[in-house]
N, C-alpha and C positions, 0 to 999 in steps of 0.2 A: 233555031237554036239561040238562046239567052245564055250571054256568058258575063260571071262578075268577078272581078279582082273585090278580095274580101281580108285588104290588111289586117282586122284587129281578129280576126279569128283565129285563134293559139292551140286550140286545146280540141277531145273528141268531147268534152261539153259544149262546146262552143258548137260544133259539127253537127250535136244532134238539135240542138238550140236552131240552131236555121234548118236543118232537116223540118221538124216538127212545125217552124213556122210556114215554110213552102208549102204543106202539105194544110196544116190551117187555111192558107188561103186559095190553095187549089187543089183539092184530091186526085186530080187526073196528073199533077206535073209528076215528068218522070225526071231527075237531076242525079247529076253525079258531084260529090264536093271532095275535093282535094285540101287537103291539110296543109301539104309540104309546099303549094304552089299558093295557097290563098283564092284556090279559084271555085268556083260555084257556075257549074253549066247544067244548063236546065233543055232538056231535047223535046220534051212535050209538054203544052200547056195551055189552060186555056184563057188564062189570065194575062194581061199582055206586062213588059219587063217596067215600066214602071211601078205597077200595081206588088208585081212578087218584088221588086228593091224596096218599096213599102213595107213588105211582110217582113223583108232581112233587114230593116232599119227598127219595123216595132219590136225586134227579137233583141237591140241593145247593138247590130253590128252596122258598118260601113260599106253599104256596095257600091262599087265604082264600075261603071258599064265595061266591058274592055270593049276597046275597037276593033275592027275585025284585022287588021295587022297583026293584032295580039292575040288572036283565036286560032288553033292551030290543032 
């Protein structure tokens, strides 16, 4: 499990905006992305978490790893 705090993401543009990129760079990942929490968890993939923080960085947004204290 890849999980990212994703402050500048406001909005369900913004939402589908990294949906679509996750899925540009890996058809197999499965993620869930939360609005209300800025959070972006990714449960299946093949791509490893720097490569999809690449995809959510070329989509215009911020990912910030969360640590695993902060995964819950």
């Amino acid at each position: 499990m890849i999980d990212f705090h994703v402050p500048d993401m406001s909005c369900g543009h913004c939402v589908r905006a990294i949906g679509a990129a996750l899925q540009a760079c890996d058809s197999q990942a499965r993620f869930d992305i939360d609005l209300a929490t800025h959070r972006v968890r990714i449960t299946q993939a093949q791509a490893d978490a720097a490569t999809l923080a690449a995809a959510i960085r070329e989509a215009g947004y911020t990912p910030e790893p969360m640590a695993a204290s902060e995964q819950g």
